[in-house]
DSSP file (Angstrom, degrees, kcal/mol; ACC not computed):
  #  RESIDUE AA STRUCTURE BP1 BP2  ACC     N-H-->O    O-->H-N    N-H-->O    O-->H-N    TCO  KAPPA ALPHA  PHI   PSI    X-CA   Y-CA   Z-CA
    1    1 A X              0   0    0      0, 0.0     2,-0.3     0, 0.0     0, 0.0   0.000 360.0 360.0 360.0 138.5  -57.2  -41.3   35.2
    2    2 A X    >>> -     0   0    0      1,-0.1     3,-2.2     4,-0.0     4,-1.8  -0.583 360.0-110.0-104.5 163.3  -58.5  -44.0   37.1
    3    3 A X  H 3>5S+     0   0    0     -2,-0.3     4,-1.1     1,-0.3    -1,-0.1   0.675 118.7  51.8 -30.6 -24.6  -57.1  -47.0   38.7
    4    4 A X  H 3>5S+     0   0    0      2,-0.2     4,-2.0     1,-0.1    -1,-0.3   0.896 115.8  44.3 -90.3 -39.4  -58.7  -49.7   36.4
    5    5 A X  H <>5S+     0   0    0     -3,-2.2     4,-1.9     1,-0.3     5,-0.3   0.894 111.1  58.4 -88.7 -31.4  -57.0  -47.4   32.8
    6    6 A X  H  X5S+     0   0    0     -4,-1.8     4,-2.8     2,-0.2     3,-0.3   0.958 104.3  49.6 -40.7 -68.5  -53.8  -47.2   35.0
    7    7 A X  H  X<S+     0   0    0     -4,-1.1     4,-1.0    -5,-0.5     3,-0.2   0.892 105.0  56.3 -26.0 -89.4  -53.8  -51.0   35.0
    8    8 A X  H  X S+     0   0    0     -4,-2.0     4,-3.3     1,-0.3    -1,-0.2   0.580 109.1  49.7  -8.2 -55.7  -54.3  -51.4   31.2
    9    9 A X  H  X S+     0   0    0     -4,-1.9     4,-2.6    -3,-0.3    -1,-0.3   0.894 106.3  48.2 -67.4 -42.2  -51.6  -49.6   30.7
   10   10 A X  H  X S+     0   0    0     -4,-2.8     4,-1.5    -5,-0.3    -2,-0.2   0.794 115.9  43.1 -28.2 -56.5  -49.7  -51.0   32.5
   11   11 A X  H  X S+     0   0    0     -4,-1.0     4,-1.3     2,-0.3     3,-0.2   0.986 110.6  57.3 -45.5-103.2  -50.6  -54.4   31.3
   12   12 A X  H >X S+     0   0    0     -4,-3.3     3,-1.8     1,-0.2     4,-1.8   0.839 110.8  51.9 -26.4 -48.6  -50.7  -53.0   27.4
   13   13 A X  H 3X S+     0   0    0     -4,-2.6     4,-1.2     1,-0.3    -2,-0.3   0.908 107.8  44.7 -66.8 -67.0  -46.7  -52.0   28.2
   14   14 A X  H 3X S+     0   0    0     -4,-1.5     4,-1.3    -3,-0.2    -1,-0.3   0.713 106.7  55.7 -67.8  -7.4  -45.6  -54.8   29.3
   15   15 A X  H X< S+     0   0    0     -3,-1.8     3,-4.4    -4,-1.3    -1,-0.2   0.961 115.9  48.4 -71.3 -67.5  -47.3  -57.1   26.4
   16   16 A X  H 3< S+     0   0    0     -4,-1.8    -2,-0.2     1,-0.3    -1,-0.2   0.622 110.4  46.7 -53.6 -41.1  -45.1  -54.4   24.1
   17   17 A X  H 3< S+     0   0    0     -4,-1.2     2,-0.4     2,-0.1    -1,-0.3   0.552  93.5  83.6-105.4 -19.1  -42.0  -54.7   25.8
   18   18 A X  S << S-     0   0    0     -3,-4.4     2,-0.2    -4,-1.3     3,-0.1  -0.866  86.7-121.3 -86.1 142.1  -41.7  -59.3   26.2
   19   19 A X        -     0   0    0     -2,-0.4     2,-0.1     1,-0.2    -2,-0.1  -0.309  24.6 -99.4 -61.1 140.4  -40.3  -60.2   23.0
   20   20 A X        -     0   0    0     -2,-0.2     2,-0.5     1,-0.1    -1,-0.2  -0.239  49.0 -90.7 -48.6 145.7  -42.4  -62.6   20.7
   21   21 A X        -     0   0    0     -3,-0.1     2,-0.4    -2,-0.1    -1,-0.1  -0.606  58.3-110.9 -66.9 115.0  -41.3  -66.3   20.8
   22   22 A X        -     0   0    0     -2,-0.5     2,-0.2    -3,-0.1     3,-0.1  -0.640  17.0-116.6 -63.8 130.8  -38.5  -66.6   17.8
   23   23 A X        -     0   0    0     -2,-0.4    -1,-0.1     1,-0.2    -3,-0.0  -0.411  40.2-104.9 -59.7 104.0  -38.9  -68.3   15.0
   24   24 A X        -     0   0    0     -2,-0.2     2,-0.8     1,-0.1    -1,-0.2   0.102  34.7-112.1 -27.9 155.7  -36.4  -71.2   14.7
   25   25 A X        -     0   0    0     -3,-0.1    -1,-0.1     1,-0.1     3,-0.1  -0.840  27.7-119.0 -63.4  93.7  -33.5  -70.8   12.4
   26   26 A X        -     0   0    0     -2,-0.8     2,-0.6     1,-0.1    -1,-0.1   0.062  35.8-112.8 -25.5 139.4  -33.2  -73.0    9.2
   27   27 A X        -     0   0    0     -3,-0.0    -1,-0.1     1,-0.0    -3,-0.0  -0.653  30.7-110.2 -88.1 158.1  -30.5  -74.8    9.3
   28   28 A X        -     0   0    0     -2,-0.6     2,-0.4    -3,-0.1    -3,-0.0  -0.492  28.3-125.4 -79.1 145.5  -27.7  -73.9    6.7
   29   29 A X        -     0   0    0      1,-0.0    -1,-0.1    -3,-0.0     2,-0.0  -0.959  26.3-113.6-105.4 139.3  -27.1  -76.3    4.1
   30   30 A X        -     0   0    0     -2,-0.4     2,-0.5     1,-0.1    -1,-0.0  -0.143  27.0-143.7 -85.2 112.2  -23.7  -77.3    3.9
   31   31 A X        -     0   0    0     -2,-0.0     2,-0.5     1,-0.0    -1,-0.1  -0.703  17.1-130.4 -93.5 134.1  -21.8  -76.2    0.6
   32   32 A X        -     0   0    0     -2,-0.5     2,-0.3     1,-0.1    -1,-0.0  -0.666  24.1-120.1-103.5 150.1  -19.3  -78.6   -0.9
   33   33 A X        -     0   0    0     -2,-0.5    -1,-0.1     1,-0.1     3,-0.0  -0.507  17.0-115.9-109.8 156.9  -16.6  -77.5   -1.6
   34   34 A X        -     0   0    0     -2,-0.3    -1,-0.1     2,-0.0     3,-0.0  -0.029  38.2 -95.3 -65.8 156.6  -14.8  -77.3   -5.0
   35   35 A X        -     0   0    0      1,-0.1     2,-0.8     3,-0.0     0, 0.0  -0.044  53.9-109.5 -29.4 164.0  -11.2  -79.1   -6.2
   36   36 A X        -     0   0    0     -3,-0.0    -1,-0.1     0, 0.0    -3,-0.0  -0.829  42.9-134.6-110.7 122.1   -9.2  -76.3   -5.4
   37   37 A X        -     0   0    0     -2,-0.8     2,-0.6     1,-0.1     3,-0.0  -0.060  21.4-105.7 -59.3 158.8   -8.2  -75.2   -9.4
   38   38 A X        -     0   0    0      1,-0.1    -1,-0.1     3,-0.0     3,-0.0  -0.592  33.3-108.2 -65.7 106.8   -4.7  -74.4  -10.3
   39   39 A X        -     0   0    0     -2,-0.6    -1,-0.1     6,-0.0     6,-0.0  -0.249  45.8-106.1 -52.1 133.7   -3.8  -70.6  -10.9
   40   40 A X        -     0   0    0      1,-0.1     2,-0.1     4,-0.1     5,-0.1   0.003  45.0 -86.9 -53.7 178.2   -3.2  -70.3  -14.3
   41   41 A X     >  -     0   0    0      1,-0.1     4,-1.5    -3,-0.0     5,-0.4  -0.458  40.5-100.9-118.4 158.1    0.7  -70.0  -15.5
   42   42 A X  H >> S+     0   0    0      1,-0.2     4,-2.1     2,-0.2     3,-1.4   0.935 120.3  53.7 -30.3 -58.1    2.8  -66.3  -15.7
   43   43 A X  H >> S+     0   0    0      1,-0.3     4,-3.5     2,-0.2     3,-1.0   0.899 111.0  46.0 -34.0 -65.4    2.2  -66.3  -19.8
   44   44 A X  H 3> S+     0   0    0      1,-0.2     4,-0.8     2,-0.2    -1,-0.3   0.510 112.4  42.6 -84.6   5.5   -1.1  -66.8  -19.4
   45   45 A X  H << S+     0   0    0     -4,-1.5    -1,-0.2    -3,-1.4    -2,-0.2   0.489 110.7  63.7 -79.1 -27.8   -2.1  -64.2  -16.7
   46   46 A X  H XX S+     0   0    0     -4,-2.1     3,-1.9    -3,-1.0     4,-1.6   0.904  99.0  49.1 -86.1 -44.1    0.1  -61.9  -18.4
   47   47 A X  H 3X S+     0   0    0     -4,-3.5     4,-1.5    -5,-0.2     5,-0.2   0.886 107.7  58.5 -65.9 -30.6   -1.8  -61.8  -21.4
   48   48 A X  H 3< S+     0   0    0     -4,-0.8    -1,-0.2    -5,-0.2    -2,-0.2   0.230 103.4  46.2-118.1  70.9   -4.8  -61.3  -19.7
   49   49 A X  H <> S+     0   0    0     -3,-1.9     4,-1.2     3,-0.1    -2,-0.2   0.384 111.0  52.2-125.5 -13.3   -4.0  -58.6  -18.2
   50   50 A X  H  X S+     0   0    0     -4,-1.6     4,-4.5     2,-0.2    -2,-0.2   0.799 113.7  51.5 -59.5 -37.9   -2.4  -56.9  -21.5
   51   51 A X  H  X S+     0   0    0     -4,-1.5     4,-1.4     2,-0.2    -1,-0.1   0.817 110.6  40.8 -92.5 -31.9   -5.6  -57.7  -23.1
   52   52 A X  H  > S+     0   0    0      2,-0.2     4,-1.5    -5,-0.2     5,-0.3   0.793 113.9  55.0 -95.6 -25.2   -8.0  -56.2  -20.5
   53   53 A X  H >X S+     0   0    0     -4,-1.2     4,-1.5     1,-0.2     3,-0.6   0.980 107.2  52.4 -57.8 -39.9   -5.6  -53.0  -20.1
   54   54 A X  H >X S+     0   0    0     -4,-4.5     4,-2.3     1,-0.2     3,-0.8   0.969 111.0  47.5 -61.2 -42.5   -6.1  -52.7  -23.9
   55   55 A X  H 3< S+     0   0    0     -4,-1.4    -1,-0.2     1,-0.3    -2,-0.2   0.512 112.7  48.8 -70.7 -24.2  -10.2  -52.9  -23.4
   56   56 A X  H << S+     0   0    0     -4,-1.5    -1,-0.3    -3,-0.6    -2,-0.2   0.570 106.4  51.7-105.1 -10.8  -10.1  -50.5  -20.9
   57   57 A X  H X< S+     0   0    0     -4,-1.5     3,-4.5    -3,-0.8    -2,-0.2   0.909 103.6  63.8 -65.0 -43.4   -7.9  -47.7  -22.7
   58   58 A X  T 3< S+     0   0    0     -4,-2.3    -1,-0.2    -5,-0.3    -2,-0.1   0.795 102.6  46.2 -57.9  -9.3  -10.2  -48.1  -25.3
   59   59 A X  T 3  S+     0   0    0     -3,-0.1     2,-0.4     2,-0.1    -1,-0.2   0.319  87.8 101.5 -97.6   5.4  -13.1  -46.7  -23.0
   60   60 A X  S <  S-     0   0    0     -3,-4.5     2,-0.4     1,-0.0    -3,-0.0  -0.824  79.0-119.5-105.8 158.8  -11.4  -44.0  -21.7
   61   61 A X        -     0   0    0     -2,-0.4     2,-0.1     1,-0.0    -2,-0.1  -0.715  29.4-150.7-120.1 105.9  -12.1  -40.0  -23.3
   62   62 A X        -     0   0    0     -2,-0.4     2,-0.3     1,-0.0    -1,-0.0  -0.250  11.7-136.5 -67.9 170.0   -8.6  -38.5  -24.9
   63   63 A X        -     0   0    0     -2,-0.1     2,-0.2     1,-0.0    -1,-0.0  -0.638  28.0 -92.9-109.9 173.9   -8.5  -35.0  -24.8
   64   64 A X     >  -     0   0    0     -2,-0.3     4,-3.1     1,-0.0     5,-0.2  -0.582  23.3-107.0 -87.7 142.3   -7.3  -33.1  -27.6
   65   65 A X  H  > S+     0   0    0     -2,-0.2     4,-1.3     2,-0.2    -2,-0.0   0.778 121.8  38.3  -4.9 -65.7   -4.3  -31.8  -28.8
   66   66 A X  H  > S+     0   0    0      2,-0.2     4,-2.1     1,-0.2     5,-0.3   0.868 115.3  58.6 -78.6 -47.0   -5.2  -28.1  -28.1
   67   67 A X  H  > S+     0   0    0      1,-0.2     4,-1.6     2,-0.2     5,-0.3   0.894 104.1  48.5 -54.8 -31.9   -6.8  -29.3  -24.9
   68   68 A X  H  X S+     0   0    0     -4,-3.1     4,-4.4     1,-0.2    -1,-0.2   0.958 112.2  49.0 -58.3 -43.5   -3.8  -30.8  -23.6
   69   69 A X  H  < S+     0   0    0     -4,-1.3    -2,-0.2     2,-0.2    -1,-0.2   0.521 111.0  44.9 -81.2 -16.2   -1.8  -27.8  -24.3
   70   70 A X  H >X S+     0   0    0     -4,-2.1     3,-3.3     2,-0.1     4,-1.7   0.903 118.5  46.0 -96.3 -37.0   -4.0  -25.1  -22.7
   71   71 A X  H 3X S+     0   0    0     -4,-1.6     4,-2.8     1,-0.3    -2,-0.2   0.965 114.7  47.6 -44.2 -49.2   -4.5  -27.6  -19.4
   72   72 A X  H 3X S+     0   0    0     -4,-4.4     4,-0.8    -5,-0.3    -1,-0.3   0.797 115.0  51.6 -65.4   3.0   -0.6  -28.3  -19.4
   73   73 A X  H <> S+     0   0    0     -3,-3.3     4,-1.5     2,-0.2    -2,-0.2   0.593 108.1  45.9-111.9 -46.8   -0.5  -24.3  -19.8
   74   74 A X  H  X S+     0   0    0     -4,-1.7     4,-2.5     1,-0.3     5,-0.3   0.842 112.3  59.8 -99.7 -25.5   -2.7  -23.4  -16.9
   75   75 A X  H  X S+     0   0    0     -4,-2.8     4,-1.0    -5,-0.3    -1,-0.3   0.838 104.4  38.4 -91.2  -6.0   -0.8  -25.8  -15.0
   76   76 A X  H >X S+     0   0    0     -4,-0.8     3,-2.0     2,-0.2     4,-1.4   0.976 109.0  64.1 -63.5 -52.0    2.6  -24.7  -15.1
   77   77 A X  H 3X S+     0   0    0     -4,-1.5     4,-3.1     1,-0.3    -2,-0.2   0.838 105.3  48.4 -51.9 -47.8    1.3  -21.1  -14.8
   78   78 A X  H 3X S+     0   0    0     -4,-2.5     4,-1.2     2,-0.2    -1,-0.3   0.817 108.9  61.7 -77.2 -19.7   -0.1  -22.3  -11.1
   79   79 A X  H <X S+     0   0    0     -3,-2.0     4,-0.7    -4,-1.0    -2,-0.2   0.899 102.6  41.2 -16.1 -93.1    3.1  -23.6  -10.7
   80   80 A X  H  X S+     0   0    0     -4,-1.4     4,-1.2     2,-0.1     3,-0.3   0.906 111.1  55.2 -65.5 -44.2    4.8  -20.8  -10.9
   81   81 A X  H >< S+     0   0    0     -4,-3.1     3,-2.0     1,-0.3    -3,-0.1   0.914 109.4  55.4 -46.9 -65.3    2.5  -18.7   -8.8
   82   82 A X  H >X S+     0   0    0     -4,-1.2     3,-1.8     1,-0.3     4,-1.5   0.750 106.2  42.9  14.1 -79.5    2.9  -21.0   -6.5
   83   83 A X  H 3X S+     0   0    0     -4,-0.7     4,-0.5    -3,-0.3    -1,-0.3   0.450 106.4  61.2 -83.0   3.2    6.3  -21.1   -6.2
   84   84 A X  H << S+     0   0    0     -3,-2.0    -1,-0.3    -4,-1.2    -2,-0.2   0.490 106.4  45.4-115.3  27.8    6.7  -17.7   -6.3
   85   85 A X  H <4 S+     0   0    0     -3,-1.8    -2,-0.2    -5,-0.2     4,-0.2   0.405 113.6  51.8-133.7 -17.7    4.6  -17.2   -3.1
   86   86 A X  H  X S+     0   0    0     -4,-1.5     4,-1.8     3,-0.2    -3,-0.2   0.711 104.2  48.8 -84.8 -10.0    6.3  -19.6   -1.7
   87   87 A X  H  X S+     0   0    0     -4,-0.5     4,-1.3     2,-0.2     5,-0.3   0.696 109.8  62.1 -90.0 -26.1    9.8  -18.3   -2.5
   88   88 A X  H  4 S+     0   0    0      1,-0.2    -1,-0.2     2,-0.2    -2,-0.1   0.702 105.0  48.5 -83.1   0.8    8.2  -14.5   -0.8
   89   89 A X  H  > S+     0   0    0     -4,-0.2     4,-2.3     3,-0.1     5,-0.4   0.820 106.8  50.3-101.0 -33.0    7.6  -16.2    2.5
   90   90 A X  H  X S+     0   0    0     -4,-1.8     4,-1.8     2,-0.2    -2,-0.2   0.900 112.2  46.5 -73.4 -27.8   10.9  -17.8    2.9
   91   91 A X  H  X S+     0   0    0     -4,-1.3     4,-2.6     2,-0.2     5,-0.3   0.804 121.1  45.3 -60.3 -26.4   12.9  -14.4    2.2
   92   92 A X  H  > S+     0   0    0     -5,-0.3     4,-2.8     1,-0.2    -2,-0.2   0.976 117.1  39.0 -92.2 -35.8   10.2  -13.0    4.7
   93   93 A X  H  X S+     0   0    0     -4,-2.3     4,-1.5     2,-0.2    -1,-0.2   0.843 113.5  57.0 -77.9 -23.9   10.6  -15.8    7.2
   94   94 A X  H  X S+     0   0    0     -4,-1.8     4,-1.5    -5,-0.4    -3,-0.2   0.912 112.7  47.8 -70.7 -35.1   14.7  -15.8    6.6
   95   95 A X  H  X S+     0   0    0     -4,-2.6     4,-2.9     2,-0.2     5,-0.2   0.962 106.5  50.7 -36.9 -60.5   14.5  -11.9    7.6
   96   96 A X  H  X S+     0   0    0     -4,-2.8     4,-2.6    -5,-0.3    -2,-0.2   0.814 112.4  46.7 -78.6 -17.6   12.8  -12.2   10.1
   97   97 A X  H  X S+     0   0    0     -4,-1.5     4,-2.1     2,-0.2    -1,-0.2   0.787 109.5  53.8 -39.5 -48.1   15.0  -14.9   11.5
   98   98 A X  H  X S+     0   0    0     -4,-1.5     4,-4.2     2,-0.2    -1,-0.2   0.756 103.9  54.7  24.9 -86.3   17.8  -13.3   10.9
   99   99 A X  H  X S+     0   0    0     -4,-2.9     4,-1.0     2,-0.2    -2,-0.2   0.979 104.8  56.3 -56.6 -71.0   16.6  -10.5   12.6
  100  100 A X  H >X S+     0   0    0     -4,-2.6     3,-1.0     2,-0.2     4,-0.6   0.827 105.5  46.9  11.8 -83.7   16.0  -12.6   15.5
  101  101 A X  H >X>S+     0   0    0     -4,-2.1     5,-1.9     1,-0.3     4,-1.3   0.842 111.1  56.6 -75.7 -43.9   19.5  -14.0   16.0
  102  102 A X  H 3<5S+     0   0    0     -4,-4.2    -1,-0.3     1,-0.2    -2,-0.2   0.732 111.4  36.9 -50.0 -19.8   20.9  -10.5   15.6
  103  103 A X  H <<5S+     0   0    0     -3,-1.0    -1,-0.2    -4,-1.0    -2,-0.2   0.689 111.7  59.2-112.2  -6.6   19.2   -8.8   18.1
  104  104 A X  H <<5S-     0   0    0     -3,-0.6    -2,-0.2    -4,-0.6    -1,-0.1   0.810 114.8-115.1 -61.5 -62.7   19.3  -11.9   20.5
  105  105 A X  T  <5       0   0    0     -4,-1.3    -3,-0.2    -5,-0.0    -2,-0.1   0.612 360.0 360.0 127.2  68.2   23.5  -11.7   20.1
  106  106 A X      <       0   0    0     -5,-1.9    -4,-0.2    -6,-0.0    -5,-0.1   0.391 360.0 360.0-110.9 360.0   24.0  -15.1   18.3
């Protein structure tokens, strides 16, 4: 490459690398601001919030009878399993403690 295309580049990179003149900023226009309103009273806050809990039960998907009963079904059953795997590692970790402390001389 010769001196002159060396240049050029040189030259091209630094055009790439000074930032553009920025564009002023608008200035913001100034919001005024509202009275500040009064929270509505207990009564009426409390009915609506009764009134949108009813609106939103009504959108939610019941299960069935039978569906409840085999899901409450499968979940005691992992329940127990559960607990009965956890109740064979504490007899096996209470042995082996146990074991421990005897041979230790406590």
């Amino acid at each position: 490459m010769s001196e002159q295309e060396k240049m050029n580049l040189d030259a091209n990179a630094e055009e790439v690398k000074t930032p553009a003149a920025k564009e002023p900023k608008p200035a913001k226009a100034k919001k005024d601001k509202p009275a500040k309103d009064k929270k509505p009273g207990i009564g009426k806050r409390l009915g609506r919030f009764f009134r949108e809990l009813k609106a939103e039960l009504k959108k939610v998907s019941w299960l069935s009878r039978a569906e409840t009963i085999k899901k409450t079904g499968i979940v005691l059953a992992c329940v127990i399993v559960v607990g009965i795997i956890v109740w064979i590692f504490d007899g096996i970790a209470s042995a082996l403690i146990d074991a421990l402390l005897s041979l230790f001389g406590k």
